[in-house]
PyMOL Python script that loads the backbone (N, CA, C, O; Angstrom):
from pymol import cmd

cmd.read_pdbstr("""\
ATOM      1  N   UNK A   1     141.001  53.026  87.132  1.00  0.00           N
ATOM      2  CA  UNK A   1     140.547  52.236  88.256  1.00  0.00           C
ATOM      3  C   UNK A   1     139.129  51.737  87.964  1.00  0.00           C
ATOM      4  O   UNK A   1     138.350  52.529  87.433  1.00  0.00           O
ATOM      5  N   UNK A   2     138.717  50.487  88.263  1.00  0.00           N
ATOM      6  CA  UNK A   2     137.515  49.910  87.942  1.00  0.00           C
ATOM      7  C   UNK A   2     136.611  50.225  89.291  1.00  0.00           C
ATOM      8  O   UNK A   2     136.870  50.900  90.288  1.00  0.00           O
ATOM      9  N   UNK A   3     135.371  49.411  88.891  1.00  0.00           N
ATOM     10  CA  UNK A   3     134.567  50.000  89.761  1.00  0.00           C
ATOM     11  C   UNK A   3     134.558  49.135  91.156  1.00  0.00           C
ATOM     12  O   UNK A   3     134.372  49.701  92.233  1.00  0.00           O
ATOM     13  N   UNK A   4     134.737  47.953  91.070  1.00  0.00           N
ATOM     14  CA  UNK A   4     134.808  46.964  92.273  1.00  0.00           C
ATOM     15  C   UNK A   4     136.564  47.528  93.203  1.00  0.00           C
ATOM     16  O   UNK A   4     136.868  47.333  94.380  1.00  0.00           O
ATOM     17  N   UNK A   5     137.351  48.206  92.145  1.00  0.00           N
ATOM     18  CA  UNK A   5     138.477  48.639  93.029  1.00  0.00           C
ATOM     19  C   UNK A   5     137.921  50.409  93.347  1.00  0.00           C
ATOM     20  O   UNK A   5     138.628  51.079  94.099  1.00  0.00           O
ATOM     21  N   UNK A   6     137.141  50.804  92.966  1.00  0.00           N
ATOM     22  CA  UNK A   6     136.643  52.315  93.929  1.00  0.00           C
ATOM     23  C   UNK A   6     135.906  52.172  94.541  1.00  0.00           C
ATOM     24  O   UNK A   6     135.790  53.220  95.177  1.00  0.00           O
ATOM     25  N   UNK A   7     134.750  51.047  95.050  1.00  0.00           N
ATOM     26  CA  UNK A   7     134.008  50.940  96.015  1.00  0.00           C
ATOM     27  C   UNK A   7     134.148  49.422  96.926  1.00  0.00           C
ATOM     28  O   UNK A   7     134.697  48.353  96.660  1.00  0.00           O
ATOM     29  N   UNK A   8     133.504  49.830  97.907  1.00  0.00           N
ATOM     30  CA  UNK A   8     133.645  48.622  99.267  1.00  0.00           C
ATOM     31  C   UNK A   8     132.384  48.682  99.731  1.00  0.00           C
ATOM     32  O   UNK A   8     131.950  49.699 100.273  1.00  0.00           O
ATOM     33  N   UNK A   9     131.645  47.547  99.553  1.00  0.00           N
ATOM     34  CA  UNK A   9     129.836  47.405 100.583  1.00  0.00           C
ATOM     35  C   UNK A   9     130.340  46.817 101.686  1.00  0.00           C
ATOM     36  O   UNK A   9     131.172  45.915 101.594  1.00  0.00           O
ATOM     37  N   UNK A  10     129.768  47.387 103.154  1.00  0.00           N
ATOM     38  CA  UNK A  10     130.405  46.574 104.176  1.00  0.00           C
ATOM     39  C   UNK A  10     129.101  46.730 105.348  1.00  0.00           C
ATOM     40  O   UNK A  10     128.768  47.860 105.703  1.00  0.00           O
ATOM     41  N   UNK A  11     128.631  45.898 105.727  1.00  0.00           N
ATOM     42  CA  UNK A  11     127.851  45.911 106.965  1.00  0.00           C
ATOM     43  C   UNK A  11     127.980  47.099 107.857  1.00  0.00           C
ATOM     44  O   UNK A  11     129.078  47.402 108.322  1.00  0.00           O
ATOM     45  N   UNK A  12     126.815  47.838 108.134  1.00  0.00           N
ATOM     46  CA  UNK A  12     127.217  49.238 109.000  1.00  0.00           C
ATOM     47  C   UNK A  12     125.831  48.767 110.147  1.00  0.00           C
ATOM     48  O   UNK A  12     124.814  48.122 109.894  1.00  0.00           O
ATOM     49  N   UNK A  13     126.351  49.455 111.590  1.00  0.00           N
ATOM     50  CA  UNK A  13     125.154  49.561 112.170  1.00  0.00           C
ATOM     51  C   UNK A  13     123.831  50.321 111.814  1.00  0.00           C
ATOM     52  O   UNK A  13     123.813  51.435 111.290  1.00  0.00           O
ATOM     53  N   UNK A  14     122.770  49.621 112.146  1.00  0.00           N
ATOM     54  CA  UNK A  14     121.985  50.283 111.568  1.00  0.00           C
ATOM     55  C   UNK A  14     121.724  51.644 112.087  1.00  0.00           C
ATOM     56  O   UNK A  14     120.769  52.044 111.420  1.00  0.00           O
ATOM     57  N   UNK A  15     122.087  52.612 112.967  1.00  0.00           N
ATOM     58  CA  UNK A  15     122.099  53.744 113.302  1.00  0.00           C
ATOM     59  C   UNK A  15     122.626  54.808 112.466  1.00  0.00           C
ATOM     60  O   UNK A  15     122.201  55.953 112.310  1.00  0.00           O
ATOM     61  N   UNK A  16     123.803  54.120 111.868  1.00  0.00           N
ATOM     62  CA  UNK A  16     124.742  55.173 110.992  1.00  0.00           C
ATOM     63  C   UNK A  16     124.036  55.155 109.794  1.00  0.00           C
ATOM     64  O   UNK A  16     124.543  55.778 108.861  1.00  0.00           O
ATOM     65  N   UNK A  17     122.987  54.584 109.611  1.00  0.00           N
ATOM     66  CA  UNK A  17     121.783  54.677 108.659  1.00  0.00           C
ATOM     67  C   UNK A  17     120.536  56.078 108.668  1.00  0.00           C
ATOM     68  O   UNK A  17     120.078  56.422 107.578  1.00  0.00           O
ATOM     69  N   UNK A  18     120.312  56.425 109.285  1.00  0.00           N
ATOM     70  CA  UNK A  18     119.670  57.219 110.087  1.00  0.00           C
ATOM     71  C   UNK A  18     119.483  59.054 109.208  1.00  0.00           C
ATOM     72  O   UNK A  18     118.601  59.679 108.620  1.00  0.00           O
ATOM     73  N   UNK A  19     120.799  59.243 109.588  1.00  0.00           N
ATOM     74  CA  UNK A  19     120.674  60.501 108.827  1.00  0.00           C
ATOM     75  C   UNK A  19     120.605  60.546 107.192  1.00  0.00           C
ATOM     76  O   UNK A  19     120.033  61.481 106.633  1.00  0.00           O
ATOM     77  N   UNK A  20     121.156  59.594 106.533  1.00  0.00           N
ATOM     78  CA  UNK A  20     120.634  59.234 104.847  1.00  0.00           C
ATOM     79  C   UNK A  20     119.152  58.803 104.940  1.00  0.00           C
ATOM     80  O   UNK A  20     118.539  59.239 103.965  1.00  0.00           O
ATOM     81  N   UNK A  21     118.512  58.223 105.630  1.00  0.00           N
ATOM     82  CA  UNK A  21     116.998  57.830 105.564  1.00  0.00           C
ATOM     83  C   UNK A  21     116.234  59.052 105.644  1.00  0.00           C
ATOM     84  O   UNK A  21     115.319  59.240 104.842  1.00  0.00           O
ATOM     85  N   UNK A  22     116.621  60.203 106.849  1.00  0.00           N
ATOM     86  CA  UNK A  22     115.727  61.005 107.063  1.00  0.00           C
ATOM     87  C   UNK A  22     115.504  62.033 105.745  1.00  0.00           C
ATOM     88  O   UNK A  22     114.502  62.541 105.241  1.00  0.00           O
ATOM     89  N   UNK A  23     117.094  62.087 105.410  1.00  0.00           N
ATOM     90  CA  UNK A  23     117.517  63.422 104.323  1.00  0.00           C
ATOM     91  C   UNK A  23     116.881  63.027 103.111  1.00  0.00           C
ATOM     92  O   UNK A  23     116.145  63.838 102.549  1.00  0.00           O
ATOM     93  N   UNK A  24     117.135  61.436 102.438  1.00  0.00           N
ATOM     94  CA  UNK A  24     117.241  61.224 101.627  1.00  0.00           C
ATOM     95  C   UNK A  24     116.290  60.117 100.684  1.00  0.00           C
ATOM     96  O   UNK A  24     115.986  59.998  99.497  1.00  0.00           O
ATOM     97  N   UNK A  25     116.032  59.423 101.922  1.00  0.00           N
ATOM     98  CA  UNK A  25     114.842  58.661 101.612  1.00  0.00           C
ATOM     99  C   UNK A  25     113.640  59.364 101.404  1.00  0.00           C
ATOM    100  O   UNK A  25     113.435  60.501 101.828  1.00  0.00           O
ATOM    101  N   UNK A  26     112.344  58.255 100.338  1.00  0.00           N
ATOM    102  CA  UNK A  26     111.202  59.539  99.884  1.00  0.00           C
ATOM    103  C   UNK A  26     110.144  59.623 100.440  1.00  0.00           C
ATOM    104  O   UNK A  26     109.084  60.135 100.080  1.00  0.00           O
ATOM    105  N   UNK A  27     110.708  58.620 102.194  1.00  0.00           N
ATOM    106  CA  UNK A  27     109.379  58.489 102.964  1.00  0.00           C
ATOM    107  C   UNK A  27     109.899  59.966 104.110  1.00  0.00           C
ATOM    108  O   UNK A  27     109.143  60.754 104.679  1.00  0.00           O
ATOM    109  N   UNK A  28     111.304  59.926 104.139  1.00  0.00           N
ATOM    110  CA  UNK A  28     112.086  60.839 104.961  1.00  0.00           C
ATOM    111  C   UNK A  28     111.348  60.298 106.554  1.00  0.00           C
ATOM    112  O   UNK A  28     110.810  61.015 107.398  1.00  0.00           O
ATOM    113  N   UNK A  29     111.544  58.870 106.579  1.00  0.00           N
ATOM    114  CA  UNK A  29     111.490  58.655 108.348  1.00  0.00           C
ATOM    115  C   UNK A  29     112.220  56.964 108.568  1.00  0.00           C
ATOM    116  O   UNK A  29     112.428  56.505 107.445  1.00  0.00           O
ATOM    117  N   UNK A  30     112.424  56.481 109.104  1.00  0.00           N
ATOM    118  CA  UNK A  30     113.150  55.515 109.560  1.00  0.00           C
ATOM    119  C   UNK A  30     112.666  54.197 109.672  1.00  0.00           C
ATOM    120  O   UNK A  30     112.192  53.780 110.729  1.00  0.00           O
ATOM    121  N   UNK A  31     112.774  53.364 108.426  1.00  0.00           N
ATOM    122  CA  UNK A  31     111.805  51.964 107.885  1.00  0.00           C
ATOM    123  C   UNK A  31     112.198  50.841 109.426  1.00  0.00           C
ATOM    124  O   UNK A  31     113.014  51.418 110.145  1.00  0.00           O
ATOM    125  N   UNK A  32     111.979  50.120 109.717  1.00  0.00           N
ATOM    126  CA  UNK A  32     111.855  48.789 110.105  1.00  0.00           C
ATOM    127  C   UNK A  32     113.090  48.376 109.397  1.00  0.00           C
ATOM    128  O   UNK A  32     112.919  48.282 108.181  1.00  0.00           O
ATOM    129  N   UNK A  33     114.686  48.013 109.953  1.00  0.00           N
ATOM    130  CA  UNK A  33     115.784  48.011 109.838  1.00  0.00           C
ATOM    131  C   UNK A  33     116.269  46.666 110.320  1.00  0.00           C
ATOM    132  O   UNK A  33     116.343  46.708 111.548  1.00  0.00           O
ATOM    133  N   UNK A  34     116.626  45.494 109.847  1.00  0.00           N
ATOM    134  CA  UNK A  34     116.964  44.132 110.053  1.00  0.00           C
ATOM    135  C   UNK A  34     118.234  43.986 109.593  1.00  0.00           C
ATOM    136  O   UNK A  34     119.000  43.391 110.350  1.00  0.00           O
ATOM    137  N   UNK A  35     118.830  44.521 108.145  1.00  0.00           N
ATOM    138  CA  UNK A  35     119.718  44.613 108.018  1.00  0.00           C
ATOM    139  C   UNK A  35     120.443  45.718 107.658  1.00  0.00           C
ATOM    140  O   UNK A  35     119.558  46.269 107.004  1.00  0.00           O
ATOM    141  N   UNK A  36     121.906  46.882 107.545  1.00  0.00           N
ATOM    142  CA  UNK A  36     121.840  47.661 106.874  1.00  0.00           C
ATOM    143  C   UNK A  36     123.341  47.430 106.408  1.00  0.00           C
ATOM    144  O   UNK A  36     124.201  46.805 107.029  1.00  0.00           O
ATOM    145  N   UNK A  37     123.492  48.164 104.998  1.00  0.00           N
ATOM    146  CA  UNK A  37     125.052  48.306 104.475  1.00  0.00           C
ATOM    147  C   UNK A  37     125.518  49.116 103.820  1.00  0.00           C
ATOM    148  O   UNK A  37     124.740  49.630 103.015  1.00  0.00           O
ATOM    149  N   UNK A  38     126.486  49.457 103.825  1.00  0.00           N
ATOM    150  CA  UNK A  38     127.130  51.231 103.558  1.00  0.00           C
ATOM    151  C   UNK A  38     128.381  50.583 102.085  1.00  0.00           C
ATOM    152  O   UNK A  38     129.139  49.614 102.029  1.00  0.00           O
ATOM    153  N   UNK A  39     127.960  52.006 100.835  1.00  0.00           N
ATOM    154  CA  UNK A  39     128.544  51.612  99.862  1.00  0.00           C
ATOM    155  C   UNK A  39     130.223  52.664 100.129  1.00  0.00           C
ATOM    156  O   UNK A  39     130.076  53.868  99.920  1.00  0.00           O
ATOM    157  N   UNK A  40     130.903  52.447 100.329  1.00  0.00           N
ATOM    158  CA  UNK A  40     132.062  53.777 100.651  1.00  0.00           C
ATOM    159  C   UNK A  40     133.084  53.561  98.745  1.00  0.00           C
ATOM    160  O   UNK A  40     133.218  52.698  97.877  1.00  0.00           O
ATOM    161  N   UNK A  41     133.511  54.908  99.012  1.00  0.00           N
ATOM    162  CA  UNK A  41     134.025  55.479  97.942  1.00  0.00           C
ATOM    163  C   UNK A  41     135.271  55.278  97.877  1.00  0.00           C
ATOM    164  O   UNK A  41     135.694  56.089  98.701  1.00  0.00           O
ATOM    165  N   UNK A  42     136.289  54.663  97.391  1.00  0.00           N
ATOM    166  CA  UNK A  42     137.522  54.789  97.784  1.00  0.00           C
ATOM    167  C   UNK A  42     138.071  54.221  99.209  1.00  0.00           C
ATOM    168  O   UNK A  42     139.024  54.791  99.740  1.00  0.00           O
ATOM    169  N   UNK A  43     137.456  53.086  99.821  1.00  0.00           N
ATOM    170  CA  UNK A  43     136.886  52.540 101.086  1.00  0.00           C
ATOM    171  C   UNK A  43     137.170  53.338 102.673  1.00  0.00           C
ATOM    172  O   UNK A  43     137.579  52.927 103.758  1.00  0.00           O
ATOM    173  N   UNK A  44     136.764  54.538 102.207  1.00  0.00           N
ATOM    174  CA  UNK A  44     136.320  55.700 103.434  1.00  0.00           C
ATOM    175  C   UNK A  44     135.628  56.226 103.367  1.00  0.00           C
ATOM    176  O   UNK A  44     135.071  56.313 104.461  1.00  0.00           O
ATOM    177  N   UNK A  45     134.971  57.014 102.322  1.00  0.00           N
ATOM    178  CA  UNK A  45     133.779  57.837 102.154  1.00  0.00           C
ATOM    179  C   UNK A  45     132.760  57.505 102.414  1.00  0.00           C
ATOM    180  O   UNK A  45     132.910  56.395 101.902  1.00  0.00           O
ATOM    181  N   UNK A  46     131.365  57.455 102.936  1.00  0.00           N
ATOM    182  CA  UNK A  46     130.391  56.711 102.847  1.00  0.00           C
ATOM    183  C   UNK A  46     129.451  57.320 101.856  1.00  0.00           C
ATOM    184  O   UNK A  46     129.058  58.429 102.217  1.00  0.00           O
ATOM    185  N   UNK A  47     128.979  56.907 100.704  1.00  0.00           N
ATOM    186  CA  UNK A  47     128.390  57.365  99.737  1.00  0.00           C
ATOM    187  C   UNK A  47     126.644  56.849  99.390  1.00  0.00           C
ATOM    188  O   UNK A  47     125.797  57.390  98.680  1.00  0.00           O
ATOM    189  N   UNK A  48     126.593  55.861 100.047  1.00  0.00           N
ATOM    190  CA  UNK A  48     124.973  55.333  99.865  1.00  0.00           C
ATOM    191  C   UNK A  48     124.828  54.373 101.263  1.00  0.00           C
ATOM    192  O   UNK A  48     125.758  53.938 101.942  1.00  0.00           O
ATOM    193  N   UNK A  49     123.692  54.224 101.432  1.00  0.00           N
ATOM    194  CA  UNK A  49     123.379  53.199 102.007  1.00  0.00           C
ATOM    195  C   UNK A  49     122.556  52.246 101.374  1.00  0.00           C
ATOM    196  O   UNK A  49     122.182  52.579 100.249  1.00  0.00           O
ATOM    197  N   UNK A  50     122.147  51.081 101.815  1.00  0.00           N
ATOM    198  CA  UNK A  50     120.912  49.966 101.634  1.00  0.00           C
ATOM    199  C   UNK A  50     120.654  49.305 102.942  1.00  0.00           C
ATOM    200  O   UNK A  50     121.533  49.118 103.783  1.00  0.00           O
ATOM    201  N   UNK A  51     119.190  48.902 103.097  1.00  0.00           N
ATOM    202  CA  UNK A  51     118.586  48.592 103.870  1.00  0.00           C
ATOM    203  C   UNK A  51     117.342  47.514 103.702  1.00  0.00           C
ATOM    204  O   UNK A  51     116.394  47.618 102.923  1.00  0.00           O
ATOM    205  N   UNK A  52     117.542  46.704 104.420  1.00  0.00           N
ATOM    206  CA  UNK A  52     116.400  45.045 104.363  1.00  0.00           C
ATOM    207  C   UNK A  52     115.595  45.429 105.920  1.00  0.00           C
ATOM    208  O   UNK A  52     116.011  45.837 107.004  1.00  0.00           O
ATOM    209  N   UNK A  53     114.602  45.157 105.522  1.00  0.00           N
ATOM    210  CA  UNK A  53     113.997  45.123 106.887  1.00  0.00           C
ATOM    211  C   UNK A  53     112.226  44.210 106.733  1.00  0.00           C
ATOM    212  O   UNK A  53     112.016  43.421 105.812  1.00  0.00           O
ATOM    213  N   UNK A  54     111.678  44.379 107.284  1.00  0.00           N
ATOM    214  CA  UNK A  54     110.203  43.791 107.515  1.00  0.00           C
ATOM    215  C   UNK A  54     109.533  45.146 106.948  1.00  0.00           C
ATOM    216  O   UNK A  54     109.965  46.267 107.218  1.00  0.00           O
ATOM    217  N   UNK A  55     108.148  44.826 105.927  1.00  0.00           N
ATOM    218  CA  UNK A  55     107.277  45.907 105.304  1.00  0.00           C
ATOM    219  C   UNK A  55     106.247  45.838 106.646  1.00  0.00           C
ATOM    220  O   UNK A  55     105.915  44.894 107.364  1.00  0.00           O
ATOM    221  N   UNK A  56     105.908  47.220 106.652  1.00  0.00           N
ATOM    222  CA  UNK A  56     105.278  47.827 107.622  1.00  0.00           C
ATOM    223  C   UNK A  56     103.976  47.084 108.358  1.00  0.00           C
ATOM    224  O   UNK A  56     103.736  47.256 109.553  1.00  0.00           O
ATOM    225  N   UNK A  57     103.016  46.073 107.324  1.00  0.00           N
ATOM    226  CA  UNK A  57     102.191  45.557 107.489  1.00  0.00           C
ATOM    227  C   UNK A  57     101.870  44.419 106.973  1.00  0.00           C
ATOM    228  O   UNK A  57     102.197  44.109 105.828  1.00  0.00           O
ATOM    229  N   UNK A  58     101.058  43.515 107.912  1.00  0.00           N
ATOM    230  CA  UNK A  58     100.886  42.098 107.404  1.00  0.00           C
ATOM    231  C   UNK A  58      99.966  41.884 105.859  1.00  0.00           C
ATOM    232  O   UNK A  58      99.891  40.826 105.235  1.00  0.00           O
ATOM    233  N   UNK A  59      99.400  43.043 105.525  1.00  0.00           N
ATOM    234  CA  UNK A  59      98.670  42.870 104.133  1.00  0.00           C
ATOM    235  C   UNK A  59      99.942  43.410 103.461  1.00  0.00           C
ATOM    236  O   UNK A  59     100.008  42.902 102.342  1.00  0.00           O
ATOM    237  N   UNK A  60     100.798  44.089 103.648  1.00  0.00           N
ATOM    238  CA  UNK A  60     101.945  44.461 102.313  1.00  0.00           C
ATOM    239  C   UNK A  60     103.054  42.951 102.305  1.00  0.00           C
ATOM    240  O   UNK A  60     103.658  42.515 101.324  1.00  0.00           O
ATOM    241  N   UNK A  61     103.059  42.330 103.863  1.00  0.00           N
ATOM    242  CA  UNK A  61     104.017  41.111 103.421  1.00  0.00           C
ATOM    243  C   UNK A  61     103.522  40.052 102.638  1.00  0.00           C
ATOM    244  O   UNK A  61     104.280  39.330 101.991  1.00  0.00           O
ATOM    245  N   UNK A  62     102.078  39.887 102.655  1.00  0.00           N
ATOM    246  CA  UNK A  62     101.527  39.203 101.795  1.00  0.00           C
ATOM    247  C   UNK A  62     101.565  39.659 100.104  1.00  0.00           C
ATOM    248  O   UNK A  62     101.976  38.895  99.231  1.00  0.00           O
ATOM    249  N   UNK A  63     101.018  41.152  99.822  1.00  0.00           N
ATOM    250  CA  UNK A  63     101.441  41.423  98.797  1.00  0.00           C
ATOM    251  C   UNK A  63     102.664  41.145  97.819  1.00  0.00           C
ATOM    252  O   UNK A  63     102.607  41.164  96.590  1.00  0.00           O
ATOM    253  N   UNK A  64     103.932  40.850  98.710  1.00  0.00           N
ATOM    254  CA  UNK A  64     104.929  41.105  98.588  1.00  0.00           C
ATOM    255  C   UNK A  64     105.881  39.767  98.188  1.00  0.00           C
ATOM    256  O   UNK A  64     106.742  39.766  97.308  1.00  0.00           O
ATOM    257  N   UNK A  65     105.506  38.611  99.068  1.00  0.00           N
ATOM    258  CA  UNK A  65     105.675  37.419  99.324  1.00  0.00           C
ATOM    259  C   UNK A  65     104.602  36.188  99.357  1.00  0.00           C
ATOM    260  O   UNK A  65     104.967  35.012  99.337  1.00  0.00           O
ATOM    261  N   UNK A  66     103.201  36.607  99.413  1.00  0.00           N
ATOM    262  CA  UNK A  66     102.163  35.784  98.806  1.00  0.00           C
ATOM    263  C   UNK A  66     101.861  35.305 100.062  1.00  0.00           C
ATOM    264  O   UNK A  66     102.537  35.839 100.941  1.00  0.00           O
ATOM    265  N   UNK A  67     100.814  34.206 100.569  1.00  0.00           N
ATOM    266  CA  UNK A  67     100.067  34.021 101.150  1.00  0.00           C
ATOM    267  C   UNK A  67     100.193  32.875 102.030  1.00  0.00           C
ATOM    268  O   UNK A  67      99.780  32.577 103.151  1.00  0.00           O
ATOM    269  N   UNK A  68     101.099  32.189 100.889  1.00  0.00           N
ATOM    270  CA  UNK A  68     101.904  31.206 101.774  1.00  0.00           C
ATOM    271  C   UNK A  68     102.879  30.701 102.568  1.00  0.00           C
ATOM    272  O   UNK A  68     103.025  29.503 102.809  1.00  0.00           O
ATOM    273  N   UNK A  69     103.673  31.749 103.055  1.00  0.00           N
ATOM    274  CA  UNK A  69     104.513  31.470 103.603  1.00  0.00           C
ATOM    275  C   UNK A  69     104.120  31.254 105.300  1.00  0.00           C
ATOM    276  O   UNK A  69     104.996  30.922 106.099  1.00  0.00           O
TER     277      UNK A  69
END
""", "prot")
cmd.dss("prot")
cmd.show_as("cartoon", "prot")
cmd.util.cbc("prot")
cmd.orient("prot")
């Protein structure tokens, strides 16, 4: 079995995000959440998450994205 047929990324609320951020993330607290999506195993398991959101502060969005936007 290949890898695009053992996994499924699918839009999850961002709540069901929550307990992988606290456990697992290396800030262990709950980023600024805009978008989130769940990698599942066999398309039931939930095995990772990812998460897009806004950086904490207006000097890191600049860092990040520059000055001009």
């Amino acid at each position: 079995m290949t890898i695009p047929e053992s996994y499924k990324v699918a839009s999850i609320p961002k709540e069901q995000t929550y307990d992988w951020l606290r456990n697992k993330h290396y800030a262990h607290r709950i980023p600024s959440i805009t978008y989130a999506f769940g990698l599942y195993d066999n398309n039931e398991i939930l095995v990772g998450v990812c998460c897009f959101g806004s950086p904490p502060s207006p000097s890191l969005c600049i860092g990040i994205c520059g000055g001009g936007v």
